[in-house]
MIVO-797532 format. One record per atom (N, C-alpha, C): residue in three letters; atom name; x, y, z. Coordinates in Angstrom, 1 decimal, decimal comma, m for minus. Each point is the difference from the previous one (the first is absolute). Layout:
BEGIN
> ALA:CA:X:Y:Z
...
END
This chain:
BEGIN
> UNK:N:2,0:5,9:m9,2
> UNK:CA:m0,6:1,3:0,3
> UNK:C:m1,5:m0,2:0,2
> UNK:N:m0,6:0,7:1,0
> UNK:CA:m1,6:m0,7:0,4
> UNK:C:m0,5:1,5:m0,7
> UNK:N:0,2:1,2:0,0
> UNK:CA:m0,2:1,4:m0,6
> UNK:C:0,6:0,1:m1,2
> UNK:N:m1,6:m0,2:m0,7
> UNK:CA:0,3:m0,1:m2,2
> UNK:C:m1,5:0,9:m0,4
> UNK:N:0,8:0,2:m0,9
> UNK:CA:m1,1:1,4:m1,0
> UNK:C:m0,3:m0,6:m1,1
> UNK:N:m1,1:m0,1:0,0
> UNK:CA:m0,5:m0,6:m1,6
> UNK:C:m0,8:0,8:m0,5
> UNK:N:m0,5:m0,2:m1,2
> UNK:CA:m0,5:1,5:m0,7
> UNK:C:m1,2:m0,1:0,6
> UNK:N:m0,9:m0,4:1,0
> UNK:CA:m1,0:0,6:0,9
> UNK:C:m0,1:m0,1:0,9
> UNK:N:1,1:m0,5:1,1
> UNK:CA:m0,1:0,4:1,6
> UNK:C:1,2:0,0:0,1
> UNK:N:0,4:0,5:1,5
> UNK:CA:0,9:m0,6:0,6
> UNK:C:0,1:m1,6:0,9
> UNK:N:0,7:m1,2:m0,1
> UNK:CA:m0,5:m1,4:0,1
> UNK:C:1,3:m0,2:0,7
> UNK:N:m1,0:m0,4:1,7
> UNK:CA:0,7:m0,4:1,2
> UNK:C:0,2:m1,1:m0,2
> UNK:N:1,2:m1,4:m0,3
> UNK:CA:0,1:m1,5:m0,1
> UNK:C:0,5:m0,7:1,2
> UNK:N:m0,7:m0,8:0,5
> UNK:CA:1,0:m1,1:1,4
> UNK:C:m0,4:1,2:1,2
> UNK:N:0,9:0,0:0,7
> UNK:CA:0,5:0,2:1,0
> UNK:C:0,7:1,4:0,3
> UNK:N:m0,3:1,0:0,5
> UNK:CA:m0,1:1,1:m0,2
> UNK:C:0,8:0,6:1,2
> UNK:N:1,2:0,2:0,0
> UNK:CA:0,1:0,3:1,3
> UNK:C:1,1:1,6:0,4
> UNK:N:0,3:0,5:0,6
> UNK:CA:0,3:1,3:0,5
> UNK:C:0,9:0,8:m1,0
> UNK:N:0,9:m1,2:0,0
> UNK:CA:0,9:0,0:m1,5
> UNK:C:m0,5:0,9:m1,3
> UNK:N:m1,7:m0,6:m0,1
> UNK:CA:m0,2:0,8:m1,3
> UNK:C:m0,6:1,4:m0,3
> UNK:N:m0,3:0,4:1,3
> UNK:CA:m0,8:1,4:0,2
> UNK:C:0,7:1,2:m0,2
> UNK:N:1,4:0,0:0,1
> UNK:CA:0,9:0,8:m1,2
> UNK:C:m0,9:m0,1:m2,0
> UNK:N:0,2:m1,2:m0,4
> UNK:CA:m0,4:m0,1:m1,2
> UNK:C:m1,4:0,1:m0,3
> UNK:N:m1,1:m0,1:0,9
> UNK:CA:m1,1:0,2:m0,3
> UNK:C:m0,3:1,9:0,0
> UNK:N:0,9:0,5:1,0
> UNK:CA:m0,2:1,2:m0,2
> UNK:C:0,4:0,8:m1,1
> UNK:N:0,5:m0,3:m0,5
> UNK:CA:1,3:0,2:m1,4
> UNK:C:m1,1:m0,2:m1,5
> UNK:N:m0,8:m1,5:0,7
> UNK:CA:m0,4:m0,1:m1,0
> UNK:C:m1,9:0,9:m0,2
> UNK:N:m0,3:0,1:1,3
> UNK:CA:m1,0:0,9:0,2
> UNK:C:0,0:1,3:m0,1
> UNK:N:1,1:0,8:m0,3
> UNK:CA:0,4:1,4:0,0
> UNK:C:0,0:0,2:m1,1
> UNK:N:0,7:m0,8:m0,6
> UNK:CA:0,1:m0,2:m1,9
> UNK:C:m1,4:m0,1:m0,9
> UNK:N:m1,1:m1,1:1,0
> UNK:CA:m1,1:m0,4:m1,0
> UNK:C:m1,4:0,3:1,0
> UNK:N:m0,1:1,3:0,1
> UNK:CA:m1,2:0,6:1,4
> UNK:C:m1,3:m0,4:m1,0
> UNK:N:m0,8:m0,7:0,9
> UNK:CA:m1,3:m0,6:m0,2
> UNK:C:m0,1:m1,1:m0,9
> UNK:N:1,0:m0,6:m0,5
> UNK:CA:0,0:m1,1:0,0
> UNK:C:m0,7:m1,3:1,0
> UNK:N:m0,8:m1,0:m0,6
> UNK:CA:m0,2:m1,0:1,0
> UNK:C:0,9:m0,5:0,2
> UNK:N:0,1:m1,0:1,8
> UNK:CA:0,6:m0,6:0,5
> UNK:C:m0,3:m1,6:0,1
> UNK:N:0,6:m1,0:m1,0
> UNK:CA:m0,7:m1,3:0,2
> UNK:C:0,6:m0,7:1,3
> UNK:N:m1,0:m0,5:0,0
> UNK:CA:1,0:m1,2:1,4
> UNK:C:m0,4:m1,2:0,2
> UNK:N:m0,8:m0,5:m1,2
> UNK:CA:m0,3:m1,2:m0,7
> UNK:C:1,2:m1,2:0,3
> UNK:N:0,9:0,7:m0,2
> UNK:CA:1,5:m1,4:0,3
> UNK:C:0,4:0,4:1,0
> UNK:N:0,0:1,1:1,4
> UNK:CA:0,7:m0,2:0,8
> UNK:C:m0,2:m0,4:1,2
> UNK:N:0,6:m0,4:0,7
> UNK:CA:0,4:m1,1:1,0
> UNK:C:m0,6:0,6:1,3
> UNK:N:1,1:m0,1:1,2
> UNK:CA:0,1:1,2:1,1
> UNK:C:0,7:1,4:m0,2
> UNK:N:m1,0:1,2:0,0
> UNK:CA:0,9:1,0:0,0
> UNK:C:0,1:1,3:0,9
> UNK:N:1,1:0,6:m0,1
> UNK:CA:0,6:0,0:1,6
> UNK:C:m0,6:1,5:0,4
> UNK:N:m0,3:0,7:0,9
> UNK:CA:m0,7:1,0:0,2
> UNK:C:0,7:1,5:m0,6
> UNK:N:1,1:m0,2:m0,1
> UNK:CA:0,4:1,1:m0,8
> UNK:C:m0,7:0,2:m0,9
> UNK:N:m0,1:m1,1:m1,1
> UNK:CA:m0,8:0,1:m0,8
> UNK:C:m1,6:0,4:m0,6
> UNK:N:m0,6:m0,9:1,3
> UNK:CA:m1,2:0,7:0,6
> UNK:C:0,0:1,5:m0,5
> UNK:N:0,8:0,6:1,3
> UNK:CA:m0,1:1,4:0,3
> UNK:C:0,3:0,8:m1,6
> UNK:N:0,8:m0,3:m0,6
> UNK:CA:0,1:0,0:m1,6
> UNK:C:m1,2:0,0:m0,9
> UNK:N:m0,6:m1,3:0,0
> UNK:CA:m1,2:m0,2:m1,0
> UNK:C:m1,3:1,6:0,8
> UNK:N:m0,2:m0,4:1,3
> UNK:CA:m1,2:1,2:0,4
> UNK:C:0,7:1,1:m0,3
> UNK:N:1,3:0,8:0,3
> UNK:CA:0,1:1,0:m0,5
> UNK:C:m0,2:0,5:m1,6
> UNK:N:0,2:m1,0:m0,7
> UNK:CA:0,0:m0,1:m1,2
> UNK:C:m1,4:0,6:m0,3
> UNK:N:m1,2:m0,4:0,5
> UNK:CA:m1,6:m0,5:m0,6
> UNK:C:0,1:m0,3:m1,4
> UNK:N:1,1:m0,9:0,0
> UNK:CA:m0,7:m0,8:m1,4
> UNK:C:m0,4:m1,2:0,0
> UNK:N:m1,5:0,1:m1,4
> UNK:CA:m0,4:m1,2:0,4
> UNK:C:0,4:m1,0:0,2
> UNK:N:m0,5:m1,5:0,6
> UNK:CA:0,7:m1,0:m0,1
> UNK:C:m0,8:m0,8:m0,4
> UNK:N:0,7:m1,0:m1,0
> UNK:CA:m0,6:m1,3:m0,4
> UNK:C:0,8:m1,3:0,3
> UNK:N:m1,0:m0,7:0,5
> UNK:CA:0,7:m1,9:0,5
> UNK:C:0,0:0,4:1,6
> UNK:N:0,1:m1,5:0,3
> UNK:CA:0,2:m0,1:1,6
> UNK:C:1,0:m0,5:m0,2
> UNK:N:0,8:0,2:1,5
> UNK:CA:1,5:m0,8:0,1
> UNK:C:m0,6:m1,0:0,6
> UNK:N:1,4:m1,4:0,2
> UNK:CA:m0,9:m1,4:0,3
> UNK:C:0,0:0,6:1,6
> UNK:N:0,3:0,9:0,6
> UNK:CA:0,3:m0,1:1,7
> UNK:C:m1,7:0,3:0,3
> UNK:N:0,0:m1,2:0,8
> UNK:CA:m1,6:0,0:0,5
> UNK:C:m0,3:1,6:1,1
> UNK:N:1,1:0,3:0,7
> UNK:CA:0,1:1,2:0,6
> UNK:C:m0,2:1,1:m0,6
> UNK:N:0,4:0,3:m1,3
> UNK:CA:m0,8:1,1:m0,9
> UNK:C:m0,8:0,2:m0,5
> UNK:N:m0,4:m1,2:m0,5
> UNK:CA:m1,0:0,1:m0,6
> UNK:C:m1,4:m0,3:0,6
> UNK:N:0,0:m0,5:1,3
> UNK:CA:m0,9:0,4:1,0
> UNK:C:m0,2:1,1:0,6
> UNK:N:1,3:0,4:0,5
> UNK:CA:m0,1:1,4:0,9
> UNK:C:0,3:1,6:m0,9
> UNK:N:1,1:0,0:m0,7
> UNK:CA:0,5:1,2:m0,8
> UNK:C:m0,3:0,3:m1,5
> UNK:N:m0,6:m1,1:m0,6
> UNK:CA:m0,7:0,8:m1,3
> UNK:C:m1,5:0,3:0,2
> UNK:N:m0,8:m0,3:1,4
> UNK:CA:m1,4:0,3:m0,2
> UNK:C:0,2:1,6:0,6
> UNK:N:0,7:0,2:0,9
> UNK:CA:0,7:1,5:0,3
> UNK:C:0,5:0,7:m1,1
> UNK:N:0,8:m0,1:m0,5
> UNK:CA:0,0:0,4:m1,3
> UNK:C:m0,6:0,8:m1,1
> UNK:N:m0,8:m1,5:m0,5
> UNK:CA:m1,5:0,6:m0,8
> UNK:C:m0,5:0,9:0,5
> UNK:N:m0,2:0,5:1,3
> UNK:CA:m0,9:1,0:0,7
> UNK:C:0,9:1,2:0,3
> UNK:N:1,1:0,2:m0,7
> UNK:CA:1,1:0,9:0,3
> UNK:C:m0,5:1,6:m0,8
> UNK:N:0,2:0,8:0,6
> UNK:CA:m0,4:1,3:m0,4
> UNK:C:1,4:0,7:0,3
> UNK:N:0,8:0,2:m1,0
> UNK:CA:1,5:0,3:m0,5
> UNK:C:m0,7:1,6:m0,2
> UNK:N:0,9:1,5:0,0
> UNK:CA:0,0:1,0:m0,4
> UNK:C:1,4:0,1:m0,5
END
């Protein structure tokens, strides 16, 4: 399972893919404003994306994908959620 709850975030692991955006929503509905780490995860897949921003919860860690963490967490940080 790449979508796990530990007593302070929600923690994206590996490889993240369409599959899990059922469980991340399940698990974000349950635990609102909780941080999102993403310290261990891999590539993940744009559902999820669309998941984490609707969320606005913080995030801590970069995923290893050079594509995010170039382009979609400096967007992010600058995110103004209502």
């Amino acid at each position: 399972m790449t979508v796990t709850l530990s007593g302070t975030a929600i923690e994206l692991t590996g490889d993240c893919g369409v599959e899990e955006a059922e469980e991340l929503l399940t698990v974000l509905e349950a635990n609102p404003g909780l941080p999102i780490s993403l310290k261990d995860a891999g590539q993940i897949h744009t559902a999820l994306w669309q998941l984490i921003i609707l969320s606005g919860c913080d995030l801590r860690g970069e995923p290893t994908s050079d594509f995010a963490a170039r382009h979609l967490l400096p967007a992010l940080k600058n995110r103004k959620v209502k």
